[in-house]
N, CA, C and O of each residue as an XYZ file, in Angstrom:
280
protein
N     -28.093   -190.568     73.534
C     -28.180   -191.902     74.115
C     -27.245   -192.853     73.385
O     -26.644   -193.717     74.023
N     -27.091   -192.715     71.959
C     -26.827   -194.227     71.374
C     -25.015   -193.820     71.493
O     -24.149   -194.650     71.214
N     -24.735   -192.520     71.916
C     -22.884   -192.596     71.784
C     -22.790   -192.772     73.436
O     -21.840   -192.197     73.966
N     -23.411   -193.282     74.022
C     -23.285   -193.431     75.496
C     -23.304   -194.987     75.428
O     -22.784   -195.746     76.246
N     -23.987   -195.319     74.321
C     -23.510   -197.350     74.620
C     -22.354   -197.284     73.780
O     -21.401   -198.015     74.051
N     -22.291   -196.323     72.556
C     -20.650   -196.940     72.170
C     -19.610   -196.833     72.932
O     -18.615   -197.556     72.875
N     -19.912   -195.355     74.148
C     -18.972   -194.969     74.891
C     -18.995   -196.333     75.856
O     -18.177   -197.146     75.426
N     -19.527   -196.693     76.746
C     -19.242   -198.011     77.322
C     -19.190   -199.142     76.971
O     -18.938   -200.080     77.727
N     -19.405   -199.227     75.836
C     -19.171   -200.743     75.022
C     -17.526   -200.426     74.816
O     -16.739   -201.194     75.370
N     -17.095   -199.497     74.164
C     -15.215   -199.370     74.001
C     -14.712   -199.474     75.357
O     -13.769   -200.252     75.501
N     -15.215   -198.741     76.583
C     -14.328   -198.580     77.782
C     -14.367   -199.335     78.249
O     -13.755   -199.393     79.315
N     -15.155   -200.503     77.752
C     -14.539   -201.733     78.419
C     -13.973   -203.206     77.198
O     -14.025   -204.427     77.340
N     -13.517   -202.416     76.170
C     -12.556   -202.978     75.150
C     -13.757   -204.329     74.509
O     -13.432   -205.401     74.000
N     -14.982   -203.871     74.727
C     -15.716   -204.776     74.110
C     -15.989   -204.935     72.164
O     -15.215   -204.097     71.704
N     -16.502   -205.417     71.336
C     -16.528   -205.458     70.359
C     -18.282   -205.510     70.114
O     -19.012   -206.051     70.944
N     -18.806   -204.872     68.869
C     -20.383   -205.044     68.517
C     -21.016   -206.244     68.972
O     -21.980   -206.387     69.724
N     -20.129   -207.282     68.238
C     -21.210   -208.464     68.297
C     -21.193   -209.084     69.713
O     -22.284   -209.620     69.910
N     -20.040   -209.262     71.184
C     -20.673   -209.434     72.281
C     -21.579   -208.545     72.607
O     -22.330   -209.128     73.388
N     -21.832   -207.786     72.501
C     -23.146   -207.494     73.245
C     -24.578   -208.036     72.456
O     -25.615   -208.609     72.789
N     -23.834   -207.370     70.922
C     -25.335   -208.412     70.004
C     -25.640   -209.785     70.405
O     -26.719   -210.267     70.061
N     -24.913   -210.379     71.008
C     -25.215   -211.560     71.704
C     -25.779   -211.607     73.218
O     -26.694   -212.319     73.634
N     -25.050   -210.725     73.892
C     -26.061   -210.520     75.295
C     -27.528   -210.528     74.719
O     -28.392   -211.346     75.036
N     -27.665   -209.577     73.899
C     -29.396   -208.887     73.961
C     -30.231   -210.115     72.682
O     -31.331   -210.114     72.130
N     -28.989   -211.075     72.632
C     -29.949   -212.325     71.401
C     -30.215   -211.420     70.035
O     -31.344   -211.599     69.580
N     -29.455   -210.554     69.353
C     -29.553   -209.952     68.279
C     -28.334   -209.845     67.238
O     -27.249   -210.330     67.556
N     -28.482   -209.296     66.162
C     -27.411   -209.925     64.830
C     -26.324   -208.185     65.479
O     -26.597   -207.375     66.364
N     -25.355   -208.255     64.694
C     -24.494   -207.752     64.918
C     -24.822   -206.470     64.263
O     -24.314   -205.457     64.742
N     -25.578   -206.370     63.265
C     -26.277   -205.545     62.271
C     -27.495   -204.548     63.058
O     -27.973   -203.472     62.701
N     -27.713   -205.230     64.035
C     -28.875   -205.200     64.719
C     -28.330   -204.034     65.923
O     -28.928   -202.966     66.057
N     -27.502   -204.282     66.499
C     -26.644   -203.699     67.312
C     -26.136   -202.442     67.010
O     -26.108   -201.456     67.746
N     -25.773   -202.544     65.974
C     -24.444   -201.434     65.358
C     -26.395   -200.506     64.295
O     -26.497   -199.833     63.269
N     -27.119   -200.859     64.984
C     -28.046   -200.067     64.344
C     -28.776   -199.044     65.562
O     -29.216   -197.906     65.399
N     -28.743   -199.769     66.675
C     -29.116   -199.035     67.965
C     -28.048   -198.272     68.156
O     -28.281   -197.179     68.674
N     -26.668   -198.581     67.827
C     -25.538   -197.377     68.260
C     -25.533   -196.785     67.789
O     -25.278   -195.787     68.464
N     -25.740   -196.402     66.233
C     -25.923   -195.251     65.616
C     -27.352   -194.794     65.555
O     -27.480   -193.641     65.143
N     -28.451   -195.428     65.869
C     -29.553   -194.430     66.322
C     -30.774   -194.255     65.262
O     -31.713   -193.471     65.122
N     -30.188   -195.573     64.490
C     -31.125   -195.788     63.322
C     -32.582   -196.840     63.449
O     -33.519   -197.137     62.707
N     -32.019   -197.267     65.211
C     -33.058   -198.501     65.485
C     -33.466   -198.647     66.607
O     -32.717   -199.197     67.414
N     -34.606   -198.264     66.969
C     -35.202   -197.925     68.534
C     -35.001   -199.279     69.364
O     -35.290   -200.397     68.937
N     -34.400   -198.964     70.756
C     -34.022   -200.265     71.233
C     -35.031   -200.361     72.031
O     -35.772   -199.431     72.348
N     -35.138   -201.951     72.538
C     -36.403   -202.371     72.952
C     -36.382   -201.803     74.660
O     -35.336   -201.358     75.133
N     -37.365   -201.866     75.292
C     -37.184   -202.149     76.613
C     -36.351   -202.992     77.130
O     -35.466   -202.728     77.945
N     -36.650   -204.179     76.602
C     -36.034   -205.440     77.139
C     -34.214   -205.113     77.406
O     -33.432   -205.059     78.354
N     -34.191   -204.937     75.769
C     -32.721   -204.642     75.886
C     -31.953   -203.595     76.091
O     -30.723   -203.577     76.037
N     -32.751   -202.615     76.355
C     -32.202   -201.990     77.673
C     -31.692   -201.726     79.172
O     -30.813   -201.110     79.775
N     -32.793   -202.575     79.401
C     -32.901   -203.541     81.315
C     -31.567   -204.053     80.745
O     -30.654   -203.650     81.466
N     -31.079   -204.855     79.631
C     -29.948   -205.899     80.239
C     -28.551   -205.423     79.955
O     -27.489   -205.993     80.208
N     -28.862   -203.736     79.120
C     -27.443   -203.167     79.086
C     -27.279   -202.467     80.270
O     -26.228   -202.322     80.894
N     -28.817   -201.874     80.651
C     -28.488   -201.263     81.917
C     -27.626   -201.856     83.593
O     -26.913   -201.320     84.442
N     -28.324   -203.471     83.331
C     -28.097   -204.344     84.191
C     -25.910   -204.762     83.937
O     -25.030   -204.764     84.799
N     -25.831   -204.991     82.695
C     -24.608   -205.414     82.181
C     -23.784   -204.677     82.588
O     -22.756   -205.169     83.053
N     -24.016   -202.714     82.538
C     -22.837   -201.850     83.096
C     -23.093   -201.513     84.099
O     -22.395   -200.570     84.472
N     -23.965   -201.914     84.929
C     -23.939   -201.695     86.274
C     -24.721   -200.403     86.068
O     -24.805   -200.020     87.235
N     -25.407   -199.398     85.260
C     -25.833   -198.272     85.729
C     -27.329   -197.963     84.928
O     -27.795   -198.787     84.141
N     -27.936   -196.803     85.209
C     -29.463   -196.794     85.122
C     -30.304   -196.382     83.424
O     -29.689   -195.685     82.617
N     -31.346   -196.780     83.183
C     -31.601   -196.966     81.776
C     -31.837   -195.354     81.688
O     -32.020   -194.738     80.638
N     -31.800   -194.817     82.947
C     -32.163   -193.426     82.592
C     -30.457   -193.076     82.450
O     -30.307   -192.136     81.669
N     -29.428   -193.478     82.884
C     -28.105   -193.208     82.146
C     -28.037   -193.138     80.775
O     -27.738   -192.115     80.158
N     -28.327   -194.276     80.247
C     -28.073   -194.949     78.698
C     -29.139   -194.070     77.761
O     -28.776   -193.979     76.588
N     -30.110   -193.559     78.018
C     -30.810   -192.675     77.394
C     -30.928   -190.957     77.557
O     -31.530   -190.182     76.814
N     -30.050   -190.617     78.930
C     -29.620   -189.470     78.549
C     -30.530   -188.243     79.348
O     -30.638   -187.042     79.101
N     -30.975   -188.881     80.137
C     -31.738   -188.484     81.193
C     -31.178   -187.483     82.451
O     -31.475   -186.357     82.850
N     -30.063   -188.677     82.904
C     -28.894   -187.889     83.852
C     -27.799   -188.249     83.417
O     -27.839   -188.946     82.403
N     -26.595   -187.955     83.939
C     -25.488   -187.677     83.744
C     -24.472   -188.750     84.935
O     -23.242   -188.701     84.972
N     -25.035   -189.348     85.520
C     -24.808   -190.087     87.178
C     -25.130   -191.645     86.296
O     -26.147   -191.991     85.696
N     -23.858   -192.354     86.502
C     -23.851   -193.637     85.833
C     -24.378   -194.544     86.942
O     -24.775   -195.682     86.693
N     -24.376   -194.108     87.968
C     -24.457   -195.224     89.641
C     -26.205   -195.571     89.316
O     -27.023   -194.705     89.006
N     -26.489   -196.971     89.471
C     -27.702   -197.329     89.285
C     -28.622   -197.169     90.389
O     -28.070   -196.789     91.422
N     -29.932   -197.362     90.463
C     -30.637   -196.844     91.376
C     -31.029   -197.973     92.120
O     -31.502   -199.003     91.641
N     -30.808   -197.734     93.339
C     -30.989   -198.450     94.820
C     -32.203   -199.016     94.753
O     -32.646   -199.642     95.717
């Protein structure tokens, strides 16, 4: 799961701390869910899921199909 947000956080030339700011968290905070040291909330999952357009069951590794669900 957590090299699937670094993988879309780079492919779209983003940097740690915008998103630590989408989800209202420190930059420390962030770069702790990408490496897998820090269970991410629900919450902020809905809004990465919502942010790349695709499903929380993407970002955690569930399926393989980035297209979000209808």
């Amino acid at each position: 799961m957590y090299r699937r947000l670094r993988n879309l956080r780079e492919d779209k030339d983003l940097n740690q701390q915008i998103l630590a700011d989408l989800l209202n968290v420190s930059q420390a905070t962030y770069s702790r869910y990408e490496s897998g040291t820090l269970d991410i909330p629900s919450v902020s999952l809905i809004r990465l899921a919502q942010f790349y357009g695709t499903s929380i069951d993407y970002l955690v590794g569930l399926t393989n199909d980035k297209r979000p669900y209808q």
